[in-house]
C-alpha positions in Angstrom: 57.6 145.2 -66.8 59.1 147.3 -64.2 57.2 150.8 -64.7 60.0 152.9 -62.5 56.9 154.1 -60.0 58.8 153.8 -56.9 59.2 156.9 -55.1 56.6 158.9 -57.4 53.4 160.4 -55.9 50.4 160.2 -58.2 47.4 162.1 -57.6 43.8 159.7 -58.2 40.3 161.5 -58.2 37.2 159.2 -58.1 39.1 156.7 -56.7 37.0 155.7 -54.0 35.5 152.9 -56.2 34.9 151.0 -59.8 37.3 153.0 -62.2 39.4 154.9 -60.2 39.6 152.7 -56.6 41.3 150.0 -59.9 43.5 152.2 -60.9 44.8 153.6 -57.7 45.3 150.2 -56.3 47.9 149.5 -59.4 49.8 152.3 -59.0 50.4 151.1 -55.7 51.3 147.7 -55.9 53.7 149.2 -58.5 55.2 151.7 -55.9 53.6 155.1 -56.2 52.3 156.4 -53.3 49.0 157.3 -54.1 46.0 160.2 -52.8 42.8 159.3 -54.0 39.9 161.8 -53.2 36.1 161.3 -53.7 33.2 162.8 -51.9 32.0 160.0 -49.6 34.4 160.0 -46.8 33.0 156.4 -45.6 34.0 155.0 -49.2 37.3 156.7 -49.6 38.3 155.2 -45.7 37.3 151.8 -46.9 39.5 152.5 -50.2 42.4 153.7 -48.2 42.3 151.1 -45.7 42.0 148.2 -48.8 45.0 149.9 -50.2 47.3 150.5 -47.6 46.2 146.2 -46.6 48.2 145.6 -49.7 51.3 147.7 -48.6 50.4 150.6 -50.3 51.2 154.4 -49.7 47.4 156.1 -49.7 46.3 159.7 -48.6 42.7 159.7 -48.7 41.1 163.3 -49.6 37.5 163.5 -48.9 35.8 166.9 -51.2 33.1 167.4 -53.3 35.3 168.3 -56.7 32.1 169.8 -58.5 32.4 172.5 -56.3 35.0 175.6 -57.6 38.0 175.4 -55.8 38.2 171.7 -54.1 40.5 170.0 -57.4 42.9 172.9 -56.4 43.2 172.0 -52.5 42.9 168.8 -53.3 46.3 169.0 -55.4 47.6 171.5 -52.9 47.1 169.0 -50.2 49.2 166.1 -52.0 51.8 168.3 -52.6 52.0 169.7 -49.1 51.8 166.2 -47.5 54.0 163.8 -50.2 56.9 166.7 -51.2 56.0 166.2 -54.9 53.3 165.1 -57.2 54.4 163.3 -60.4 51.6 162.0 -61.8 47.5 163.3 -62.1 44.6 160.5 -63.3 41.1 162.7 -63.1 38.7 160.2 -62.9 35.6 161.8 -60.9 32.7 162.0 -62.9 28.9 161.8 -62.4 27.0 159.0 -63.8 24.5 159.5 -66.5 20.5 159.9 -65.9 21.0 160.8 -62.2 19.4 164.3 -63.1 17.2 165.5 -65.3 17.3 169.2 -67.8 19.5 172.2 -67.1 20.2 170.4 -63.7 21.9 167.7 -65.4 24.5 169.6 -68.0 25.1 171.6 -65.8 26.2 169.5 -62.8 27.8 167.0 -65.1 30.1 169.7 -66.8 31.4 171.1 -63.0 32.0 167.6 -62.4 33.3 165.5 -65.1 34.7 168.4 -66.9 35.3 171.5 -64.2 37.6 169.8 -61.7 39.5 167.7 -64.2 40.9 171.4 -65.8 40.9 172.9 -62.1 42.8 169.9 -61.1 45.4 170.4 -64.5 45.7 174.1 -63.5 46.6 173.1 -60.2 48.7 170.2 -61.0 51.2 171.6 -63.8 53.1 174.4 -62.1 54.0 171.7 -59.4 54.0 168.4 -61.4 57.6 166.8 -61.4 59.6 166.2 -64.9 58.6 164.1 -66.3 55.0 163.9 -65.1 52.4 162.8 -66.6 48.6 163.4 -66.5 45.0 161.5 -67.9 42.3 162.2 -67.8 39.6 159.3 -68.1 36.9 160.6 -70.3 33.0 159.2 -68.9 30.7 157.0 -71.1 28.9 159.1 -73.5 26.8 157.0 -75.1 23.7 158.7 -76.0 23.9 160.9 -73.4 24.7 164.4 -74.9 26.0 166.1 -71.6 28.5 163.6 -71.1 29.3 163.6 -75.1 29.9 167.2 -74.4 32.1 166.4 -70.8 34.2 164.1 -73.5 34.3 166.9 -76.3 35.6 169.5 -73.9 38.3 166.9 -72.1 39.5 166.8 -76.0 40.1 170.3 -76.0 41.5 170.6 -72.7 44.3 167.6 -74.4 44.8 170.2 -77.6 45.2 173.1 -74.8 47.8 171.8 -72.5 49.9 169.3 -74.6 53.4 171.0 -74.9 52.6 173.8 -72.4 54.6 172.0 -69.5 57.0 169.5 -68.7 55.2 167.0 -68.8 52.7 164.0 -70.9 48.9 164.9 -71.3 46.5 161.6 -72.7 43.0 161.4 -72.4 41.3 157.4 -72.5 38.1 156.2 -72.6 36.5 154.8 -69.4 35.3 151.7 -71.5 38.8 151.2 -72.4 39.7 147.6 -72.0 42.0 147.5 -69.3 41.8 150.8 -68.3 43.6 150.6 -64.8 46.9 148.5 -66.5 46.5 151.6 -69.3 46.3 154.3 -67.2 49.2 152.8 -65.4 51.4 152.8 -68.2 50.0 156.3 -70.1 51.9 157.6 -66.5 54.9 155.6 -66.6 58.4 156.5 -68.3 58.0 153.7 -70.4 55.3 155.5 -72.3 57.6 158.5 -72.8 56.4 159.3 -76.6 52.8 159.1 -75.9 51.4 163.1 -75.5 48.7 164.5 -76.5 46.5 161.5 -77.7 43.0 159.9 -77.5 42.7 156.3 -76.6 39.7 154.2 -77.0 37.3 157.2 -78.1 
């Protein structure tokens, strides 16, 4: 199935690796030029140079996107560079248990949840119609800051769907096939899919 991604620029974050390096790699070998950004600048080369060894289109974006402000340059940056941004996956997020208390919630929430609605902000006044954005919600578990990343990701869908030109979806990271998903959630082909949670 042809998903019409030639020509389109789609904007990847935590895409140097796992989750998001999958994902970005099949937006490109279906056409879209893709910009990935993560915060290890020796991982994001190696992701840009695998990519672009398929034939791919890849800006790589190295930024820490817990930090206030970097989703929004980030964005800024795609559009300045690629002329357009059509599509938005916000995939960064910090893996459970690597910090302990208020530490924890509180880095978890600026990163899974603070730069994916910094990166929506940034991305809708710009995004082309139709665009279309996901965000990939982490594994919760029995982790209660990430169930609380995932709760708020939810109300960021009920908050934006049908305030732009554009598709909003949120999917679970433990989604089977979550890079072929994601891929067609931004596609035209999944045109009547807004505002929904997939494999919650």
């Amino acid at each position: 199935m042809d998903l019409e991604f030639a020509g389109k620029v789609i904007a990847v974050t935590g895409a140097s690796r796992g989750v998001g390096l999958a994902i970005a790699e099949r937006l490109a070998a279906e056409g879209a030029a893709v910009a990935i950004a993560a915060r290890s600048a020796q991982e994001l080369a190696q992701a840009h140079a695998t990519i672009e060894g398929h034939g791919g289109r890849c800006l790589a974006y190295a930024c820490d996107l817990s930090v206030p402000g970097e989703a929004a340059a980030f964005i800024a940056a795609v559009t300045e560079i690629f002329g357009r941004l059509d599509g938005l996956v916000c995939n960064a997020a910090m893996a459970s248990g690597q910090m302990t208390g208020r530490e924890a919630w509180q880095g978890e929430l600026a990163l899974n949840l603070g730069h994916a609605v910094e990166a929506l902000e940034a991305a809708l006044p710009v995004l082309a119609s139709p665009g279309s954005v996901v965000l990939v919600a982490p594994k919760s578990r029995d982790d209660w800051a990430l169930a609380t990343c995932r709760g708020g990701l939810e109300a960021v869908i009920r908050h934006f769907v049908g305030k732009a030109s554009g598709r909003i979806n949120l999917i679970g990271k433990d989604a089977e096939g979550l890079a072929d998903s994601v891929a067609f959630l931004l596609s035209v082909r999944a045109a009547a899919i807004d505002g929904t949670v997939l494999g919650a």
